[in-house]
C-alpha positions in Angstrom: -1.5 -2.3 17.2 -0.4 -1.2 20.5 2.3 2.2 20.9 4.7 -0.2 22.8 4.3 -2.1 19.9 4.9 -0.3 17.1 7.7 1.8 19.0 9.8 -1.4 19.0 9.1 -1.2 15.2 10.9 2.0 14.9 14.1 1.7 16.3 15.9 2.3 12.6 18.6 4.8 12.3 17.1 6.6 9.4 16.4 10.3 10.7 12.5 9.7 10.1 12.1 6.6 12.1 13.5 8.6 15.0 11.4 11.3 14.6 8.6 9.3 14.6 9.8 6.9 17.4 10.0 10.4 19.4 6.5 11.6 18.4 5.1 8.1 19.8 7.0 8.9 23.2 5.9 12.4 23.4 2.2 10.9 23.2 1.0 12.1 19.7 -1.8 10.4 18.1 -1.1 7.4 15.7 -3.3 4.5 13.7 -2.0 1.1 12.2 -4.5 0.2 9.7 -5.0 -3.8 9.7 -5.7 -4.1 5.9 -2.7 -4.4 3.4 -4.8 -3.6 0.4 -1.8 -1.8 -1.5 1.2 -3.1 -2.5 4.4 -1.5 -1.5 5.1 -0.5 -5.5 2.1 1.5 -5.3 2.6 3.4 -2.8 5.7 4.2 -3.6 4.2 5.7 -6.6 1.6 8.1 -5.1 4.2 9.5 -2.7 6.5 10.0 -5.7 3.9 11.8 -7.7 3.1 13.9 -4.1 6.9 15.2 -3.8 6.4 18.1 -5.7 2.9 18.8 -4.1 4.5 18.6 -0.8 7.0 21.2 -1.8 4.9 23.6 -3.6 2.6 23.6 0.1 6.0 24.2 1.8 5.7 21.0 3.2 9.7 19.8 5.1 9.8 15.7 4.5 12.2 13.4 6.0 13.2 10.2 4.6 11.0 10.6 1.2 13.3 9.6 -1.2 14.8 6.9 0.7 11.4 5.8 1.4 10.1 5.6 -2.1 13.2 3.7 -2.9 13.0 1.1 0.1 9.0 0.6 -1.2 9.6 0.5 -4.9 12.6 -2.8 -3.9 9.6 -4.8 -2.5 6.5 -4.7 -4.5 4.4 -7.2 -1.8 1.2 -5.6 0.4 2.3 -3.1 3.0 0.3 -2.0 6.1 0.1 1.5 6.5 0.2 3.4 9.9 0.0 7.3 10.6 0.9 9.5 13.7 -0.6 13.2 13.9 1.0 15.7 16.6 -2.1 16.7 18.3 -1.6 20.3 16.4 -1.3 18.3 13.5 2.2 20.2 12.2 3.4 17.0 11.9 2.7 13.9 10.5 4.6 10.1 9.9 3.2 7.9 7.9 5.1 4.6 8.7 4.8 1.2 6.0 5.3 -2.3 7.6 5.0 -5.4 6.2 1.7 -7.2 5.4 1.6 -8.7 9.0 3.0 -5.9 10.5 5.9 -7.6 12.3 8.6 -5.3 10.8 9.0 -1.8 9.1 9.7 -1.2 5.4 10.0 2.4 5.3 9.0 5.8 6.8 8.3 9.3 5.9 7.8 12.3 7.8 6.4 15.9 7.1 6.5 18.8 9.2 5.3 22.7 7.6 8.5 24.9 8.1 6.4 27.1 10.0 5.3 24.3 12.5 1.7 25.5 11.5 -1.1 22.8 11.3 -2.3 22.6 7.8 -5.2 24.5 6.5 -8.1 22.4 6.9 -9.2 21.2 3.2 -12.4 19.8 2.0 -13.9 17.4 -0.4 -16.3 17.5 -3.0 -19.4 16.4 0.0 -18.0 19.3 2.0 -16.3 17.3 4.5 -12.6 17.6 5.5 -9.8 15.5 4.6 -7.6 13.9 6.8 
């Protein structure tokens, strides 16, 4: 998906749709996977069980709760996109539907600090997006 594209996408008035309409315009990175392998019900589920995570790590969200709502309504595959300010102190993580011709929900998540996260890694050694 192109940025023009997906900046058309995000023209919601929910205060995390702007945010990351501005991010896009300010040139942070950002991916639209093409899959849809997971339905809209489940993520709704992972980022319900990664609320209190999120806070514990002092992580600020935008638009969580009304995202896990909007995503727990559908329950059909959603297309997952991401942008990442080049510092990585913030990030969007922006659901569309299965063809990607329209948004479902968004979230954002910025550290109160403005910090980039601490760089984490998995079992092999290698870090985590």
């Amino acid at each position: 998906m192109e940025r023009d594209q997906l900046m058309r996408l995000l023209v919601g008035d929910d205060e995390a749709s702007k945010a990351a309409l501005a991010a896009l315009v300010d040139g942070d990175d950002f991916v639209v996977w093409e899959d849809a392998t997971l339905s809209s019900y489940a993520h709704a589920r992972t980022y319900e069980n990664r609320r209190a995570s999120l806070r514990r790590r002092g992580i600020e969200t935008l638009g969580l709760d009304r995202a896990v709502q909007l995503l727990r309504e559908r329950d059909q595959p959603i297309r997952l996109g991401k942008i990442t300010s080049v510092d990585r102190s913030r990030i969007f993580m922006v659901f569309l539907t299965e063809d990607g011709s329209a948004p479902v929900a968004c979230i954002g998540g910025q550290r109160p600090d403005g910090r980039p996260p601490r760089q984490e890694f998995d079992r092999r050694g290698q870090t985590s997006p």
